[in-house]
C-alpha positions in Angstrom: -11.6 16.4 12.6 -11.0 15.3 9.1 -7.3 13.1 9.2 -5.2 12.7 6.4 -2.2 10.2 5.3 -0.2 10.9 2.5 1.8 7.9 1.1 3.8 7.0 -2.0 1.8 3.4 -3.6 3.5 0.1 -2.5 3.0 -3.1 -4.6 -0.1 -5.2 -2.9 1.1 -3.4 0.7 1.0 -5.4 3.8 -1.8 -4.9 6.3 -0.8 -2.2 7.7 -1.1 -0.7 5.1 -4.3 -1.0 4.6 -5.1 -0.4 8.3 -3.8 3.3 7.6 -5.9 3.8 5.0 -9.0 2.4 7.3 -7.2 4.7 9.9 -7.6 8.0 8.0 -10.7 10.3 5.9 -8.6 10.4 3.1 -5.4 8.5 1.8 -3.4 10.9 -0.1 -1.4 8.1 -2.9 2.4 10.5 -2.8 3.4 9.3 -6.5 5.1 12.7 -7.2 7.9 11.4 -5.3 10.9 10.2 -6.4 11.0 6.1 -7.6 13.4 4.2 -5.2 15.2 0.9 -6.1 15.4 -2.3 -4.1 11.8 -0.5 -2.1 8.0 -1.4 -1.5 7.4 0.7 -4.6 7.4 -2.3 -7.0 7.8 -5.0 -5.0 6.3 -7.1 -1.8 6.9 -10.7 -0.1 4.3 -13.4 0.2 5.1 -16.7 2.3 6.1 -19.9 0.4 7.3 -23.4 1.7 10.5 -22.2 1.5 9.9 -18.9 3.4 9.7 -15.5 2.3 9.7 -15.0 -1.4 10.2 -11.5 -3.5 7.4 -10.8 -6.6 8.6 -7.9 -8.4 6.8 -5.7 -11.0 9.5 -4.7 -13.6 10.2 -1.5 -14.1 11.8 0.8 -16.6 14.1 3.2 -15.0 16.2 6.4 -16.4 19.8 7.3 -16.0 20.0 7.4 -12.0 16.3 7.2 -11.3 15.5 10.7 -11.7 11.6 9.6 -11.9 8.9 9.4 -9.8 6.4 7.2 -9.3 4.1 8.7 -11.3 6.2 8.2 -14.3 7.6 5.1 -13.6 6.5 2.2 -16.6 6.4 -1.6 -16.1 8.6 -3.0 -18.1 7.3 -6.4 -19.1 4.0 -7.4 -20.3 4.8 -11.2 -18.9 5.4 -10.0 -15.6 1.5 -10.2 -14.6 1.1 -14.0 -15.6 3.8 -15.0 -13.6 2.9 -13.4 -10.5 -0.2 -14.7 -10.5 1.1 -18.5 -11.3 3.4 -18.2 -8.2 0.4 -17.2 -6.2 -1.7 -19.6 -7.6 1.0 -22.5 -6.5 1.6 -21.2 -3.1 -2.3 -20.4 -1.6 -3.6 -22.9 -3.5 -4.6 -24.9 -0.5 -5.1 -21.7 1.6 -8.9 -21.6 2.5 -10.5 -18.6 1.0 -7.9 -19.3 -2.3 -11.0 -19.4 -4.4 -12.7 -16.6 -3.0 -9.9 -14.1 -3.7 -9.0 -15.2 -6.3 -12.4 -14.2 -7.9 -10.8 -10.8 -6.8 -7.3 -10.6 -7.7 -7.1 -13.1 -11.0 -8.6 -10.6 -13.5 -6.5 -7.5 -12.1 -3.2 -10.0 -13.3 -4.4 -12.0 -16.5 -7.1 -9.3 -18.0 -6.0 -6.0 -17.6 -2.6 -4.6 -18.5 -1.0 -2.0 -16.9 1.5 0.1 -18.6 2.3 2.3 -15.5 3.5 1.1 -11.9 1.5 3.8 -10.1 -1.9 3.0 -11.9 -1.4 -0.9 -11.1 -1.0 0.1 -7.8 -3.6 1.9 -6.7 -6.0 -0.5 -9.0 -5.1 -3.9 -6.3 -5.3 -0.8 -3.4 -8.9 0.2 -4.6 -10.0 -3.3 -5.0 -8.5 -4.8 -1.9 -9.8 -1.8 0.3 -13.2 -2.5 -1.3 -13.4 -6.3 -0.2 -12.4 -4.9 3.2 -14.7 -2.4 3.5 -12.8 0.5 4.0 -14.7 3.3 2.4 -11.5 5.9 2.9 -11.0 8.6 0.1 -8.4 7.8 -2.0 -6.2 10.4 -4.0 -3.6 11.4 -6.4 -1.1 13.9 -5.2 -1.3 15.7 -8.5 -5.1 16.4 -7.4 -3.8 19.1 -5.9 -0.9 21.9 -6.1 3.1 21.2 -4.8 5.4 23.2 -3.1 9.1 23.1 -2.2 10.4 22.0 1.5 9.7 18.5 2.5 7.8 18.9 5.5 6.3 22.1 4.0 4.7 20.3 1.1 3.1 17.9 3.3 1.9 20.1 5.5 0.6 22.2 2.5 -0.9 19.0 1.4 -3.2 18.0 4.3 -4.7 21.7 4.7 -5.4 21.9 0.7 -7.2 18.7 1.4 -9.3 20.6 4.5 -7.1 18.4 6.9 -7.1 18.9 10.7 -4.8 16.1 11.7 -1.8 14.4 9.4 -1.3 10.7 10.7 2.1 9.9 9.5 4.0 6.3 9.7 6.8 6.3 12.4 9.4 6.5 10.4 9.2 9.8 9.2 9.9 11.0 12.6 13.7 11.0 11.6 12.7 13.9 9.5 9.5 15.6 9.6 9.5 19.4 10.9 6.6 19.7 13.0 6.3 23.4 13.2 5.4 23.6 9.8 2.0 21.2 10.9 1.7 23.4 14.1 1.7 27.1 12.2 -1.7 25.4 10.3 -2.9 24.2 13.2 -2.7 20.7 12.1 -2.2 17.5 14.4 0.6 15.6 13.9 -0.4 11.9 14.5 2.0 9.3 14.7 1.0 6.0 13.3 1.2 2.6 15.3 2.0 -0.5 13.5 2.7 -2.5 17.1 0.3 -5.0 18.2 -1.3 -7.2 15.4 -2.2 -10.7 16.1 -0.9 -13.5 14.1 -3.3 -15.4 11.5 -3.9 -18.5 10.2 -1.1 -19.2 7.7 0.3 -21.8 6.1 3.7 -23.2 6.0 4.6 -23.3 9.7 6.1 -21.0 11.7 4.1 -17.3 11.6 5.9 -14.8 9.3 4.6 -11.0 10.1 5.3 -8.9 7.5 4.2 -10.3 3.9 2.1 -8.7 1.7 -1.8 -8.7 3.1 -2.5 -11.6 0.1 -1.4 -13.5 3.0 -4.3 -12.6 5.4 -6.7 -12.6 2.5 -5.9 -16.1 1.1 -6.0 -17.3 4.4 -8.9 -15.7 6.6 -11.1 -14.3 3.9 -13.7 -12.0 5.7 -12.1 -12.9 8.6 -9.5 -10.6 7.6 -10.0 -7.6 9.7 -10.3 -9.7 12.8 -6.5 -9.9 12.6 -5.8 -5.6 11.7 -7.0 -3.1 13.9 -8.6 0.1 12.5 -11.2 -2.4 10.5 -14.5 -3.4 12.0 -15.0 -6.7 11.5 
């Protein structure tokens, strides 16, 4: 039974995240959606001595952000070296800081990205490869779009020979599920309950950050700490 998730690309994603992606055959990245301000889109939280801190990936938007994803350009070429410096200063000390940052450090001081969803899926790829997860990942705009919310998902997973759609929880506020049952689909509802907290630095545990967090800290150890990943 082939499953299917369909997601718009977040800005290095949390672990659960990632888990979803482990969790599914293949990882459909939504960027024919609309781009949404103040979101995950461009944006994600890492864990400094000070506590949660924002890194945000500029963007240029149009008029009342009638854009998607997909079209949506980074908007400063010094963005990238500054991410990376505040990194760099706050998993310094972490223990597998070297190790990942072998990883991530080209991805922000080598390659420039001129488009938010193309930067995204780049760190998705490249983090899912150091974990292991050998998922399919693909563009919406591999394949055709209808009208209707629910519809077009639904439409989605069975273009991509889908037998079950795993969907995050809070689409159950307003995904039609007859339009999954008239394909014979499965409608799957995605658990991000349960993880255990990891090594971190900087007191207290924060659950939440962006999955840098994990990585810095546990290294291959990482998936000892998610759930859908075999260690």
């Amino acid at each position: 039974m082939k499953k299917i998730a369909i997601v718009q690309s977040n800005y290095i994603p949390w672990k659960g995240y990632f888990d979803m992606i482990a969790a599914v055959d293949e990882f459909i990245l939504y960027d024919d959606m609309q781009y949404t301000r103040r979101d995950w889109r461009n944006r994600n939280q890492i864990k400094t001595p000070q506590g949660r801190q924002w890194l945000t990936v500029p963007v240029k938007v149009k008029g009342k952000y009638h854009q998607s994803i997909r079209e949506t350009e980074i908007d400063d070429a010094e963005w990238a070296e500054g991410h990376w410096k505040t990194l760099t200063q706050n998993y310094r000390h972490a223990p597998h800081f070297e190790e990942i940052a072998t990883l991530l450090e080209p991805l922000y001081i080598r390659r420039t990205h001129t488009r938010l969803s193309a930067l995204n899926r780049e760190l998705i790829e490249i983090i899912c490869q150091y974990l292991g997860i050998a998922t399919k990942i693909s563009n919406s705009w591999d394949y055709s779009l209808i009208e209707g919310k629910s519809e077009r998902l639904a439409d989605l997973c069975e273009q991509a020979g889908g037998a079950e759609y795993v969907s995050g929880p809070a689409a159950k506020d307003y995904i039609e599920e007859h339009f999954f049952t008239e394909r014979n689909i499965k409608l799957t509802w995605f658990n991000y309950e349960g993880y255990p907290e990891h090594p971190q630095l900087w007191g207290e545990f924060t659950h939440g950050v962006s999955i840098v967090d994990l990585l810095f800290n546990c290294g291959k150890d990482a998936p000892l700490y998610m759930k859908y990943i075999k260690p």
